[in-house]
matplotlib code that plots the C-alpha trace (Angstrom):
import matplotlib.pyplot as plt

x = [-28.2, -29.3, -27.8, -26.7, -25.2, -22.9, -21.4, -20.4, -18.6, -16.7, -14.3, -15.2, -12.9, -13.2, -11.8, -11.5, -11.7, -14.9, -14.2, -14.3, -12.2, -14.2, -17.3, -15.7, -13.8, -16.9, -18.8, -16.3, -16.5, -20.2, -19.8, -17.5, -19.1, -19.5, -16.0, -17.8, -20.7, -19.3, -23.0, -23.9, -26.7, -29.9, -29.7, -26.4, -26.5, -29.4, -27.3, -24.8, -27.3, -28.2, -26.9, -28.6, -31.6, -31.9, -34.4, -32.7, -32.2, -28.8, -27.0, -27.1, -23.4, -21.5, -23.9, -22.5, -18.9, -17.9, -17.2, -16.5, -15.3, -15.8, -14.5, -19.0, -22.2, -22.2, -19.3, -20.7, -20.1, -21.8, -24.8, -23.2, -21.6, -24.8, -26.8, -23.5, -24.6, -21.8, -22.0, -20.8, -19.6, -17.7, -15.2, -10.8, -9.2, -6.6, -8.6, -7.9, -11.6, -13.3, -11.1, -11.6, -15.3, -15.4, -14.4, -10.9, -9.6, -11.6, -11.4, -8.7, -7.9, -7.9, -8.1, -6.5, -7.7, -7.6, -5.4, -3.1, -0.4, 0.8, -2.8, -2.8, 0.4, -1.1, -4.0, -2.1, -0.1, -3.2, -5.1, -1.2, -1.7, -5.1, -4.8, -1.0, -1.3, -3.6, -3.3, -3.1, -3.6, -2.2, -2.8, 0.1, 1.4, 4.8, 7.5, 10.1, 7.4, 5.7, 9.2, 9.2, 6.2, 6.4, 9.8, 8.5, 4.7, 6.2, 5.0, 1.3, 1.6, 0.6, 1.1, -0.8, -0.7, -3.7, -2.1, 0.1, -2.1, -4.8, -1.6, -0.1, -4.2, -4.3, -1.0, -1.6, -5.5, -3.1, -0.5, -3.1, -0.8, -2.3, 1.1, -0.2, 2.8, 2.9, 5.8, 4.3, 5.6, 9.0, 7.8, 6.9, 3.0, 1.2, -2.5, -3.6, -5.1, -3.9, -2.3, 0.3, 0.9, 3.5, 2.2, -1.1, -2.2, -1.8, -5.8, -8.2, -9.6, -12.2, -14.5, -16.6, -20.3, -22.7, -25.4, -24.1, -24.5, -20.7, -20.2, -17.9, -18.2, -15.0, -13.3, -14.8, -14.7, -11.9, -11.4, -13.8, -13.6, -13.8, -10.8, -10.6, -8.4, -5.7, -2.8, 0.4, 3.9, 4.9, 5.5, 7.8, 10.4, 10.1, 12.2, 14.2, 15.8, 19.5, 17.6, 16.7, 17.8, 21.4, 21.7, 25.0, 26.2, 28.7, 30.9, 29.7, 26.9, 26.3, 23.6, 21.2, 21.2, 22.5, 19.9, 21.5, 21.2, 23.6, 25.7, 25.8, 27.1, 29.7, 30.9, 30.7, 33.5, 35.3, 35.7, 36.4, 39.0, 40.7, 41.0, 42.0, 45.1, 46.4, 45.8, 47.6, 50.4, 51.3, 51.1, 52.3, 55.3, 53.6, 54.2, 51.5, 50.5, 50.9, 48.3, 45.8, 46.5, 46.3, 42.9, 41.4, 42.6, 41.0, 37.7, 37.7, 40.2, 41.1, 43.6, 47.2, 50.0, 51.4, 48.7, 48.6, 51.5, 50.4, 48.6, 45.1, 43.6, 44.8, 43.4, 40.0, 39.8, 40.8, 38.5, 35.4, 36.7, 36.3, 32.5, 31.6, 33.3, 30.9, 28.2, 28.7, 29.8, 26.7, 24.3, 26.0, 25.4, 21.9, 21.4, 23.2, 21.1, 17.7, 19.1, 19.5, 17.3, 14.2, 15.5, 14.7, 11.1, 10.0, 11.7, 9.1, 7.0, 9.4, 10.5, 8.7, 6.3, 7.7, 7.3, 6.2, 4.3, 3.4, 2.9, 1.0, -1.1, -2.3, -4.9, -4.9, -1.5, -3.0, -1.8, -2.8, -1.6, 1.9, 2.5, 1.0, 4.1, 6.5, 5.7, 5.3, 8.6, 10.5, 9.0, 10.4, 6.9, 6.6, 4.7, 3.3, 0.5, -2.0, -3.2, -5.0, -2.4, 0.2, 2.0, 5.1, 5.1, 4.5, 7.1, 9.8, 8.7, 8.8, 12.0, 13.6, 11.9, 11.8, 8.0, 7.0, 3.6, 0.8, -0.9, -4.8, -8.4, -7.9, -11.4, -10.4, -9.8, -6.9, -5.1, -5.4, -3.8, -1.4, 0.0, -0.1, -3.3, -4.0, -0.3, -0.5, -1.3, -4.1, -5.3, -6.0, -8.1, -7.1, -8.7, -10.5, -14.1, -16.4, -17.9, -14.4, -13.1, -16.4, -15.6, -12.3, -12.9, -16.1, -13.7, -10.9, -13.7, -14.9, -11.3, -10.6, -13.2, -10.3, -7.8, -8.0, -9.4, -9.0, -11.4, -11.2, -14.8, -16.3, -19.8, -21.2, -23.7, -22.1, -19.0, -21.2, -23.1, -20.0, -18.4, -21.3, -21.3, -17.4, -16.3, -12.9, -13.1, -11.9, -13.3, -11.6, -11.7, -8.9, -11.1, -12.4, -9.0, -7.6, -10.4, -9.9, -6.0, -6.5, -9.3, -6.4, -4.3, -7.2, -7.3, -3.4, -3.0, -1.3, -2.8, -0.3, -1.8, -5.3, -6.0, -8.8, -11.2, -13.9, -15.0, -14.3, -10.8, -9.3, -7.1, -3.8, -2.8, -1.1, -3.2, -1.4, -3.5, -3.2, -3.8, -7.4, -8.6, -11.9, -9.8, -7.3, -7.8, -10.0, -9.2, -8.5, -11.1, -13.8, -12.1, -12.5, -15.8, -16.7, -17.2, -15.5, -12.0, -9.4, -6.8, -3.7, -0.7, 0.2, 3.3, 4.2, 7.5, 8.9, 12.2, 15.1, 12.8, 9.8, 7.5, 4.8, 2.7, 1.0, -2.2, -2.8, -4.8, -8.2, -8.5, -5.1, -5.4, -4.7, -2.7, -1.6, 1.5, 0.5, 0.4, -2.3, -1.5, -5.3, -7.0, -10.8, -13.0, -13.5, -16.0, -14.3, -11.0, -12.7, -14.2, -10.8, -9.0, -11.7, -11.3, -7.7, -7.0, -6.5, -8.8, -7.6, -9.5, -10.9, -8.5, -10.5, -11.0, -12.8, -15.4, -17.7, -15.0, -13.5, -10.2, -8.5, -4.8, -2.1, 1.2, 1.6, 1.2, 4.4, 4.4, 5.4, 6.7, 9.8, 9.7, 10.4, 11.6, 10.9, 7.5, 6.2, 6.9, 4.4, 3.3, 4.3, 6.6, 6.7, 9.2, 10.4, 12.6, 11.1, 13.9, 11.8, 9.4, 6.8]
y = [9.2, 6.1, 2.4, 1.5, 5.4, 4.8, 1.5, 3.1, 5.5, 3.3, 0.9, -2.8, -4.1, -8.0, -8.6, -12.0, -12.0, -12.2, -11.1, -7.9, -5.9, -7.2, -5.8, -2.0, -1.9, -2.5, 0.0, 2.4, 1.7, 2.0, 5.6, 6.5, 9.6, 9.6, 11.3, 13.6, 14.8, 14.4, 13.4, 9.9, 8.0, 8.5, 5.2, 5.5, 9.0, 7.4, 4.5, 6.6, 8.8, 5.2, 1.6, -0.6, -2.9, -7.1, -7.1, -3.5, -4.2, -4.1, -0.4, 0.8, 2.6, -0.7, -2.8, -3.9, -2.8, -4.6, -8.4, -10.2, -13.6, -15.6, -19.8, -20.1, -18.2, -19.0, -16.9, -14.1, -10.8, -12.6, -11.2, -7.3, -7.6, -8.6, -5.6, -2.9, -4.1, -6.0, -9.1, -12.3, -15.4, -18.3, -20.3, -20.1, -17.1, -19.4, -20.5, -19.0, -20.2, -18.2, -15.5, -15.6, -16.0, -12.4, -10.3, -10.6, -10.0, -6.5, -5.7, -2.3, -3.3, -7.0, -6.7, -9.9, -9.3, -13.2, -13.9, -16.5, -14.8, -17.3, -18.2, -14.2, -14.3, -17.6, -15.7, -12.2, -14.8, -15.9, -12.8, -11.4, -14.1, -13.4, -9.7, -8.1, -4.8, -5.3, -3.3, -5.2, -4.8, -7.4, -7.8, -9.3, -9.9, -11.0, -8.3, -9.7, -12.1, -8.8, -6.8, -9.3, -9.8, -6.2, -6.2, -9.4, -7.5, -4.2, -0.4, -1.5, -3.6, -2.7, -4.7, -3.4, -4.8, -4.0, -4.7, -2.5, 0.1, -0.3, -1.1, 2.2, 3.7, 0.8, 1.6, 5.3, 4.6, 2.0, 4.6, 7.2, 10.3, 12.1, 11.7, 10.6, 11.4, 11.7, 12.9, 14.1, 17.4, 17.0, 17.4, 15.8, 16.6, 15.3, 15.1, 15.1, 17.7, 21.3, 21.8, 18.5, 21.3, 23.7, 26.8, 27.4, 24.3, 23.8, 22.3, 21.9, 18.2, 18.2, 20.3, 20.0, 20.1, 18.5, 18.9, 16.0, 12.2, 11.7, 15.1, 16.4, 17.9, 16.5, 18.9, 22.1, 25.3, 27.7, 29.4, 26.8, 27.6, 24.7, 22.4, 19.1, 17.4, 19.3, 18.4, 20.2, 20.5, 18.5, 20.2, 18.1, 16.4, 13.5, 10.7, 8.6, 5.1, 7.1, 8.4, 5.0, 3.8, 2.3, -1.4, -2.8, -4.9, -7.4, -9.4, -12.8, -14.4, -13.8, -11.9, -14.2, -16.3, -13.9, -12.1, -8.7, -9.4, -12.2, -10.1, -7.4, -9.8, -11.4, -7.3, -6.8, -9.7, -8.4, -5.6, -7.1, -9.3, -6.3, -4.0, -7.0, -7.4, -4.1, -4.1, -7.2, -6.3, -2.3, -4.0, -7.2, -5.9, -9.5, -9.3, -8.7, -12.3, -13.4, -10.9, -11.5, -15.4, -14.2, -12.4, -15.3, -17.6, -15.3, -15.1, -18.7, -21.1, -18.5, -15.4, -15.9, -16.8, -13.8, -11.6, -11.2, -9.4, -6.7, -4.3, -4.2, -2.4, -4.8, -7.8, -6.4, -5.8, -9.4, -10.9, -8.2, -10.0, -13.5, -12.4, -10.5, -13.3, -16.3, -13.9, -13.1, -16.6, -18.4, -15.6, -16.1, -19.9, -19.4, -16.9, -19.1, -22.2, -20.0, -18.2, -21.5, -24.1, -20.8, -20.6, -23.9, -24.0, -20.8, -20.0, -20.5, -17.6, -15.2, -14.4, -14.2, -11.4, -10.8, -7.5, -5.8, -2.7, 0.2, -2.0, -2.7, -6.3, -7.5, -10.1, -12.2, -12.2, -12.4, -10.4, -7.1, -8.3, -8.8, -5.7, -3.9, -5.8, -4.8, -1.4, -1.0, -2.2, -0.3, 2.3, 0.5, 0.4, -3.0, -5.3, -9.0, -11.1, -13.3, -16.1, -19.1, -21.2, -19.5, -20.3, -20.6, -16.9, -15.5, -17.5, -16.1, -12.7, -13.2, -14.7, -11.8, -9.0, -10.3, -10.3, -12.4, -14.7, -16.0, -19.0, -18.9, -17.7, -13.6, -13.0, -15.2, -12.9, -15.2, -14.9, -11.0, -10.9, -13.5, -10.8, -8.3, -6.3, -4.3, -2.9, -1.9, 1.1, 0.1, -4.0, -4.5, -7.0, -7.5, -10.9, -11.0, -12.1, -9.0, -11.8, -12.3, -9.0, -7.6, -10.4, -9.5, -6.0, -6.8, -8.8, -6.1, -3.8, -6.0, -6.1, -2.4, 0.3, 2.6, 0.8, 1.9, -0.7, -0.7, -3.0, -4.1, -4.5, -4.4, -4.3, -0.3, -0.7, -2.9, -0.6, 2.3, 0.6, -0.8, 2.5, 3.9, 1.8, 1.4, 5.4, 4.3, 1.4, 2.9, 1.0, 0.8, -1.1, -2.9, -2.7, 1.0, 2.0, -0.5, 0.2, 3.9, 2.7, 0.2, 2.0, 5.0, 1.8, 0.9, 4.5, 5.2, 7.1, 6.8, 7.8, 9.0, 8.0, 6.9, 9.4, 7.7, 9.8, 7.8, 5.6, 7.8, 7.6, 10.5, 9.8, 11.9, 11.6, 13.1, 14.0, 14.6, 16.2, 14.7, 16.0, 16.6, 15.6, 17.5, 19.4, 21.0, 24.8, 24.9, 27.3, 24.6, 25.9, 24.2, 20.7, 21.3, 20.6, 21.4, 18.0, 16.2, 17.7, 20.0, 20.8, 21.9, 21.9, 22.6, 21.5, 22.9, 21.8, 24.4, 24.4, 24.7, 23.2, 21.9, 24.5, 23.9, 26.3, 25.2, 26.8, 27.7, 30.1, 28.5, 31.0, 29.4, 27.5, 23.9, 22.9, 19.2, 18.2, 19.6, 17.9, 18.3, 17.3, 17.1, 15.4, 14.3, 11.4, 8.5, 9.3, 12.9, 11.6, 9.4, 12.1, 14.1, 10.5, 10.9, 14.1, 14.6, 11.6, 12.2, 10.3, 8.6, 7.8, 3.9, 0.9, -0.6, -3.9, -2.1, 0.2, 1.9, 2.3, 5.4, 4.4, 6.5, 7.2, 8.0, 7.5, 4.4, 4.2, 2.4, -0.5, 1.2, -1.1, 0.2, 1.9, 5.9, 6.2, 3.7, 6.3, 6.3, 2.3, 1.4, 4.8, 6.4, 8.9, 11.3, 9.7, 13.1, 15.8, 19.5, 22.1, 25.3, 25.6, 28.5]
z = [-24.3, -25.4, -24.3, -28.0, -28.2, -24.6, -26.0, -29.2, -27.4, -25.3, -26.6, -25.6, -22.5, -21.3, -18.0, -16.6, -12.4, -10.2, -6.9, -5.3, -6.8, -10.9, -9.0, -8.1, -11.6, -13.1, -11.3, -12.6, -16.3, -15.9, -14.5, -17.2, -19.3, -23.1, -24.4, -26.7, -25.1, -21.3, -20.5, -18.4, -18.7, -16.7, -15.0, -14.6, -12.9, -10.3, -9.7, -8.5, -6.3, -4.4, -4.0, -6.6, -4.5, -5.6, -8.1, -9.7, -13.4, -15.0, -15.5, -18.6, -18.0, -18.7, -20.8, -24.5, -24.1, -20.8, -20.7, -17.6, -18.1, -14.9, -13.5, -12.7, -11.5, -7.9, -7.1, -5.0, -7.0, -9.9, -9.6, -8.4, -11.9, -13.5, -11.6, -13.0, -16.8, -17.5, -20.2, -18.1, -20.2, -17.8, -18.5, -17.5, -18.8, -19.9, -22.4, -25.5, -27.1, -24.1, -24.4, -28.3, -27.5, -25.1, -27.6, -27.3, -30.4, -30.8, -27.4, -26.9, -23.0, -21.3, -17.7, -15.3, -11.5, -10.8, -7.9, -9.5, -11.0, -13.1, -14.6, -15.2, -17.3, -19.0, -20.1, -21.5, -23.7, -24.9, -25.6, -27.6, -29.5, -30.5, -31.0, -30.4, -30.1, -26.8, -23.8, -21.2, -17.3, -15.1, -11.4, -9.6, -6.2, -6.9, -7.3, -9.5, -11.8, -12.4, -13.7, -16.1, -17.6, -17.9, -19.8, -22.1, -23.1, -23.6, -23.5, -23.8, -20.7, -16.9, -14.1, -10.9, -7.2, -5.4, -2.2, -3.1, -3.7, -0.9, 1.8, 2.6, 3.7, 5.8, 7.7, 7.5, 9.5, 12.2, 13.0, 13.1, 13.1, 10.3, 8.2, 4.4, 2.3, -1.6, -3.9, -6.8, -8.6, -7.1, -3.7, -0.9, 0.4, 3.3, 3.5, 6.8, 9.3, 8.8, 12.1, 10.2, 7.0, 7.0, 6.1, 3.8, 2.0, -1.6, -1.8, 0.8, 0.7, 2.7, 5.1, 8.1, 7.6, 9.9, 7.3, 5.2, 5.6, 6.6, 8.5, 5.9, 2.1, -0.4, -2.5, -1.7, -3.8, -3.1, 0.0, 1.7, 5.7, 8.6, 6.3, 8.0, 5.5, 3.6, 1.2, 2.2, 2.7, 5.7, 9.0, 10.6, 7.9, 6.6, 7.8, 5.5, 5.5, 7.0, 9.7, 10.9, 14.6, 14.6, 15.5, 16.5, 13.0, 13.3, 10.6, 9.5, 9.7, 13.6, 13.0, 11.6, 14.7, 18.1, 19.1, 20.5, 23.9, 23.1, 21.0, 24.0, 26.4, 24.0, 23.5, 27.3, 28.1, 25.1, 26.7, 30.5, 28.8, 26.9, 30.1, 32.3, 30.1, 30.1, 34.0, 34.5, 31.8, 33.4, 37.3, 36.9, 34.5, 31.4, 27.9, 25.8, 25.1, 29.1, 30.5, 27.8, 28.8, 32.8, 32.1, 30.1, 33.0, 36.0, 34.0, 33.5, 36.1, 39.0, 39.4, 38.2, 39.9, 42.4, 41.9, 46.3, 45.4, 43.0, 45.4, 47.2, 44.0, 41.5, 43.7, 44.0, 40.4, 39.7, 42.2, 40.7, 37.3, 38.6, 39.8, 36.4, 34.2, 36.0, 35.6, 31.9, 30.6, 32.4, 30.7, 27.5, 27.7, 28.4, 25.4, 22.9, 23.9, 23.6, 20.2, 18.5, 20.2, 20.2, 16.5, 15.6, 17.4, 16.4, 13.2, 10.8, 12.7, 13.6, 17.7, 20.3, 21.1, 24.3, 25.9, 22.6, 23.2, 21.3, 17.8, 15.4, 15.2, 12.2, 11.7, 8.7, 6.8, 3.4, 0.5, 2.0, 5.4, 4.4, 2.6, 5.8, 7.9, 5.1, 5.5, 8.8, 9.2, 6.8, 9.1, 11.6, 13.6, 15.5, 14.3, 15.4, 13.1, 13.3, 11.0, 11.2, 8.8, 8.1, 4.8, 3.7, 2.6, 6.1, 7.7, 5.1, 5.5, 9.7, 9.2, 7.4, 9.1, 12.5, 13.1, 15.4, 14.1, 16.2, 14.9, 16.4, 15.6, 15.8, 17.0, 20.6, 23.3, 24.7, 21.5, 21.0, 24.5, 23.7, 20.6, 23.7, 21.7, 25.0, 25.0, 21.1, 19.0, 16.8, 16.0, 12.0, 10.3, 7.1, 6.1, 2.6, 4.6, 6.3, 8.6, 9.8, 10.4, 12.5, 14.8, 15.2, 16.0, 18.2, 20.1, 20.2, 21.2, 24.3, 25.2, 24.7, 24.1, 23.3, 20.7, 17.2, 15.2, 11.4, 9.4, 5.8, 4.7, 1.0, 1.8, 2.7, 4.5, 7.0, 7.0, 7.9, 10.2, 12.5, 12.3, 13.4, 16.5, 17.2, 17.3, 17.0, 14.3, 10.5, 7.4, 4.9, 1.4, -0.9, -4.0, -3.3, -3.3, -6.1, -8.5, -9.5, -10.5, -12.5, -14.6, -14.9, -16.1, -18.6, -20.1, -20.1, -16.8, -13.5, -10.1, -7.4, -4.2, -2.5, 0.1, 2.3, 4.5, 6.3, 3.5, 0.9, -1.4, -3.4, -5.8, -6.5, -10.5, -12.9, -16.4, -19.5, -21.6, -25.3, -28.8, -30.1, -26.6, -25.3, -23.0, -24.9, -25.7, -22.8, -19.5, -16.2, -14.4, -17.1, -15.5, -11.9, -10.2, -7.1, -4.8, -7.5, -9.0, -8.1, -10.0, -8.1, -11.0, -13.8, -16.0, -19.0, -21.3, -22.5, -24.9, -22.0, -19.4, -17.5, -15.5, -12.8, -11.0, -7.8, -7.6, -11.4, -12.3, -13.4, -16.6, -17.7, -21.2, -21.4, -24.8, -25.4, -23.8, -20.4, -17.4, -14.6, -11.3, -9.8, -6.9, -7.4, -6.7, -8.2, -10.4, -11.1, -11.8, -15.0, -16.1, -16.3, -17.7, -20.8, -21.4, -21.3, -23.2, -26.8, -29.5, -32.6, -35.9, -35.2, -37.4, -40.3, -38.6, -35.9, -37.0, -34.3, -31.6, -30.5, -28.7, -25.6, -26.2, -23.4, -22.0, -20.9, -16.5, -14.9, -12.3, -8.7, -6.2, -5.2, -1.8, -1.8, 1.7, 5.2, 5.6, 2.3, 1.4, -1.7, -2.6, -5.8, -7.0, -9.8, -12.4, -14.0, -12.8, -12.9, -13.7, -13.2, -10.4, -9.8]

ax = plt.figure().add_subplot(projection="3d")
ax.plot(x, y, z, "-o")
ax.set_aspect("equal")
plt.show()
């Protein structure tokens, strides 16, 4: 297919955003296949086949229908989104004459995926004013700012975190335990290891195979042998925030500054006072109000007068009172002091480590870092972190969840042992720089050969080459995963969950299948492709009630209204996006565009349960289940 051909298909999308995650978006659009013909273009098909080299010339797959507006050229995915085809104008995306200028105003999506959230809602103000009925795709870090600018745009509006998205792989490769939970269909599934399913999987995910590049073959065909990766119901249940550990809660505000050692020993006299009293009260014959006086005065001052006379027993158990009361009032003096002069110290970056052990450390308490902490907590994993300068973010967040912060270079030996890294579970860095997060896990390396380290790297080749050499280092990447769910935002979509194996991501979504689409009529089996998509639902509405069938059968019909719950790669799942979505007749004032319709994908910030904190969950009810 020709170059001029692909852009006519496609409708024209600006985004405005050069950094990592502009570069993997636009590698998606450029893979997306022409909605009639399902074909891809030659050099975009060999661009998949290898990484592009320098001096390769730009993709055809994204050229004349993708704009990226950028602040300048010497950012330095400029040239990556110059080698994926893209047009690149510069200038602010505040702007309106820039925006006006990309092709705004005939544009059917406008992507933000700067990270300044308030210069994103500054430029989707602009581009409503220059063309209303936009969609829009908004990437934002704040919670309750992005609630609203949702409410204000409207149904055509998606706001997207992509910390949010890329966070819960990164705490599922720390904890290491094989536990990836997803509610989709009604249920909870975990992908993991098939000895972590209960009973046979619903889809096998992945399969060994020495023969390939990675040791393992993606999506294999039906009935594949050797499964390595499966998504399943759970074997063990899956905890929830009830099922959390019970801490002792007290009225007030004494909680926000007694630590519970201090609360302990206040409950410990409590209780010393409150047996004393009834001692001294059925011995010594006192009203109530005189043997809680005469407890409070041995504890304090001495025994009471006469108490030679009340018996051997009763005088031991006054003078043991004497001994635990100087004991228990000189440990709760010394608490006190250390709760509120420590507070004061140390407050802006959490408590002390400690004796920590069996955590979690986290290096670099960016955007991706603190949603890590979040979650891990909610879990209630331990957790300390590390940054260079921490802001005022990360000390309100180790504030409330009571992680205690290390200010200092991650990568120095003396400050890894300093956040007790020998005594934890895994070590993550989670800095935005690749330079910066090898040195940290060379470092954690020298220190430990046998700690799970978790990297965040962008660049491939480096993430296959440090892998290579640290067995137990995982790479992972925010924009690999990120990517794939805002281009389902793009076409109308929503994707469940990022399932990460080795480098690889596969994506959990749910496909409506609209009217006049390429894919309706057609048996499910004519979607699925081996290495690429599986389908593993299917929802139908009926007139009392909703049916899905795990498992479908693949000579089933699709009609429009269905819903297909799939799993597929990145490049598979737009190819099911395009050809689910339903096609409408092109406006007047925009001839030579074909535009992808679809329901509308939903924000998903609010936590499911402590284990599956930032993950997504299906948003309808299913009354009838095959």
């Amino acid at each position: 297919m020709s170059q001029p051909a692909l852009a006519r298909s496609h409708p024209p999308i600006v985004l405005v955003g050069s950094d990592a995650l502009a570069a993997r978006l636009v590698e998606e659009l450029a893979k997306l296949e022409d909605v009639d013909t399902g074909s891809i273009s030659r050099r975009t098909a060999a661009r998949v086949q290898r990484r592009p080299a320098a001096g390769d010339p730009p993709s055809g797959g994204a050229s004349g229908w993708v704009t990226v507006v950028v602040p300048d050229l010497n950012g330095p995915f400029v040239s990556h989104l110059r080698r994926s085809g893209a047009t690149i104008r510069t200038g602010s995306g505040r702007d309106k004459t820039v925006l006006e200028a990309a092709g705004v105003g005939t544009a059917s999506a406008l992507v933000l995926l700067t990270d300044d959230d308030v210069a994103n809602l500054h430029a989707a103000l602009a581009a409503r004013e220059l063309q209303p009925g936009i969609r829009l795709v908004i990437r934002m870090f704040d919670e309750k700012l992005a609630a609203r600018v949702e409410e204000l745009f409207g149904r055509d509006c998606t706001v997207l975190s992509s910390s949010l998205i890329a966070a819960p792989s990164f705490v599922d490769a720390a904890l290491g335990d094989g536990q990836q939970l997803i509610e989709i269909g009604g249920k909870t599934l975990n992908a993991g290891p098939p000895s972590t399913i209960a009973g046979h999987p619903i889809v096998v995910l992945a399969r060994t195979d020495a023969g390939t590049p990675d040791g393992a073959v993606l999506l294999p065909a039906r009935g594949a042998p050797d499964a390595e990766l499966v998504l399943g119901e759970p074997a063990v249940p899956v905890p929830t925030p009830t099922r959390r550990r019970r801490r002792m809660r007290w009225p007030g505000g004494v909680t926000r500054w007694a630590s519970a050692r201090l609360r302990w020993t206040l409950a410990g006299l409590s209780v010393l006072v409150g047996v004393g009293s009834v001692v001294l009260r059925e011995d010594l014959g006192l009203s109530w109000l005189d043997s809680l006086y005469g407890m409070v005065s041995t504890l304090t001052t001495g025994a009471p007068d006469g108490i030679e006379r009340a018996g051997a027993a009763v005088t031991l158990f006054v003078a043991g009172s004497m001994l635990a009361g100087v004991v228990l009032i000189a440990l709760i003096t010394a608490f006190a002091v250390d709760d509120l002069l420590g507070s004061r110290l140390s407050g802006a970056l959490g408590p002390s480590v400690g004796r920590t052990s069996d955590h979690v450390v986290v290096c670099g308490l960016g955007t991706v870092g603190l949603r890590m902490v979040e979650q891990l907590r909610a879990a209630d994993i331990p957790v300390v972190g590390i940054d260079t300068d921490p802001d005022a973010a990360v000390a309100a967040v180790a504030r409330r969840l009571g992680v205690p912060v290390l200010r200092g270079d991650a990568s120095d030996e003396h400050t890894l042992r300093a956040a007790r890294a020998d005594r934890a579970r895994s070590v993550v860095a989670a800095t935005d720089d690749d330079v910066a997060n090898v040195e940290v896990g060379l470092a954690v390396w020298a220190m430990d050969q046998n700690l799970r380290i978790v990297l965040r790297l962008f660049d491939q080749d480096l993430s296959d080459r440090i892998t290579g050499a640290l067995p137990q280092a995982v790479s992972l990447s925010v924009s690999a995963a990120a990517a794939p769910v805002f281009l389902a935002a793009i076409l109308g979509r929503e994707v469940k969950a990022a399932i990460g194996h080795g480098r690889n991501v596969l994506l959990v979504a749910e496909a409506p299948v609209g009217a006049g689409s390429p894919a309706e009529g057609k048996p499910l089996g004519e979607l699925e492709q081996a290495g690429r998509v599986r389908v593993f639902g299917h929802v139908r509405d009926g007139e009392r009630w909703r049916t899905l069938k795990w498992n479908p059968d693949p000579e089933a019909a699709v009609v429009a209204g269905d819903t297909l719950l799939l799993v597929a790669t990145r490049s598979g799942l737009a190819d099911v996006l395009l050809r689910t979505g339903a096609t409408s007749d092109v406006p007047e004032d925009r001839p030579g565009v074909s535009v992808v319709r679809g329901a509308p994908a939903r924000r998903r910030f609010t936590p499911v349960s402590a284990r599956l904190a930032g993950r997504w969950q299906s948003g309808r009810g299913f009354f009838g289940i095959d």
